[in-house]
C-alpha positions as a Python dict, from the first residue, in 0.01 Angstrom:
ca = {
    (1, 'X'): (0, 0, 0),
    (2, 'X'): (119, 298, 142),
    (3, 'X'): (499, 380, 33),
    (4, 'X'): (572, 547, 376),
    (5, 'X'): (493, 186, 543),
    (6, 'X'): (719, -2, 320),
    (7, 'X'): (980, 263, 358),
    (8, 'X'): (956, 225, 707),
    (9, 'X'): (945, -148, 760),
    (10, 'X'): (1254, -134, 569),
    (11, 'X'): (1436, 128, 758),
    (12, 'X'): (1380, -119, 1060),
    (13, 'X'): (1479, -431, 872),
    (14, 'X'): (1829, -260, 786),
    (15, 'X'): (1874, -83, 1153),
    (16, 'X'): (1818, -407, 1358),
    (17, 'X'): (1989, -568, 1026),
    (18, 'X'): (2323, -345, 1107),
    (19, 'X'): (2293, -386, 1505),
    (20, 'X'): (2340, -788, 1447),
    (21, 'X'): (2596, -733, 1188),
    (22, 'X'): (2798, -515, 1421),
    (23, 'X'): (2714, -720, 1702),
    (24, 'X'): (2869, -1025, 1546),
    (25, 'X'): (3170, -808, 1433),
    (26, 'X'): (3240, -681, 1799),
    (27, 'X'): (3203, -328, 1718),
    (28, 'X'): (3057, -51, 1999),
    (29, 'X'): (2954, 288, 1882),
    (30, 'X'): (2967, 597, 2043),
    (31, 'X'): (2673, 838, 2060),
    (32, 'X'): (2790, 1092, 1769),
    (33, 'X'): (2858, 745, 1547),
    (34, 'X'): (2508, 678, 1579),
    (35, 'X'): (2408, 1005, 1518),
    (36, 'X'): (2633, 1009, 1207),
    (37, 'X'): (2479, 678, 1092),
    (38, 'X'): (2133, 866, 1125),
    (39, 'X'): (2241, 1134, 951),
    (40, 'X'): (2380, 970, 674),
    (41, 'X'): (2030, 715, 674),
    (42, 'X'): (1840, 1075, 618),
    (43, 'X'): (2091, 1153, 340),
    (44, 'X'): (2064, 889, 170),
    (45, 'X'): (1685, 887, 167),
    (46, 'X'): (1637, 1255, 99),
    (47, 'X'): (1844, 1162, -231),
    (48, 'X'): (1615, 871, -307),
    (49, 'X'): (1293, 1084, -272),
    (50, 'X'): (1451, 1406, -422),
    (51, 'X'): (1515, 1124, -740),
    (52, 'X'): (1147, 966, -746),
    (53, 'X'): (1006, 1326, -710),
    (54, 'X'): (1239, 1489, -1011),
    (55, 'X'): (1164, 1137, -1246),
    (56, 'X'): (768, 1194, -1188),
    (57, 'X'): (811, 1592, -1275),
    (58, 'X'): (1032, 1481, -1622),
    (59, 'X'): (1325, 1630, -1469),
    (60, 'X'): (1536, 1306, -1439),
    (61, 'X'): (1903, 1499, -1485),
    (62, 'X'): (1848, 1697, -1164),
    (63, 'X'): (1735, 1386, -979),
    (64, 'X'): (2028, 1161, -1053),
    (65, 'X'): (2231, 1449, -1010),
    (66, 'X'): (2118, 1541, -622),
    (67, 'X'): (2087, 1154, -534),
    (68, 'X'): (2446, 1153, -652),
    (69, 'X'): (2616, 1414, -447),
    (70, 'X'): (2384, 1243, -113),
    (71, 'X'): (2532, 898, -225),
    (72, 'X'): (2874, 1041, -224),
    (73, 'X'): (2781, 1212, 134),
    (74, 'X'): (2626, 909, 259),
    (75, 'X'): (2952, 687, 185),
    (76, 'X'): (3176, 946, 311),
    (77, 'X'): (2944, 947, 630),
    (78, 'X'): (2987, 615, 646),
    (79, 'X'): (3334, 513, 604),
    (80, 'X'): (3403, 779, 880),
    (81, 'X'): (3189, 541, 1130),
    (82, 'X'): (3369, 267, 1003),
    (83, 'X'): (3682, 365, 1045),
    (84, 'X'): (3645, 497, 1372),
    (85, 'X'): (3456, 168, 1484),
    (86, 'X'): (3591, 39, 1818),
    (87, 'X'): (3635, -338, 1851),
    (88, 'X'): (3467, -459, 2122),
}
């Protein structure tokens, strides 16, 4: 099976995922919070490729290095959308 597919079926299981969650918390975004969730989304997935991508080349160090720092920028993303989070 193609990995792009299952990558994708799960990026749409976690967005509509998120939309209920914060549906059922009351919580509206405004446009730049979405585009900071996106961002962080690419982040966070440009660290998990950068990581398969060094561990098939025998350079695991770098990869668990770089999929660090874009776990540390993907939280930091994301607890600045969640604290600016208006209740509905």
């Amino acid at each position: 099976m193609n990995a792009g597919l299952i990558i994708g079926a799960g990026l749409v299981l976690a967005i509509m995922g998120f939309g209920a969650f914060a549906q059922d918390k009351g919580w509206k975004f405004a446009w730049w919070q979405w585009l900071l969730l996106a961002l962080a989304t690419a982040v966070f997935l440009y660290g998990v490729a950068f990581l398969g991508t060094s561990i098939g080349e025998d350079t695991a160090g770098a990869g668990w290095f770089m999929f660090g720092i874009a776990l540390v920028i993907t939280v930091i993303l994301g607890a600045i959308v969640g604290r600016t989070a208006r209740r509905a």
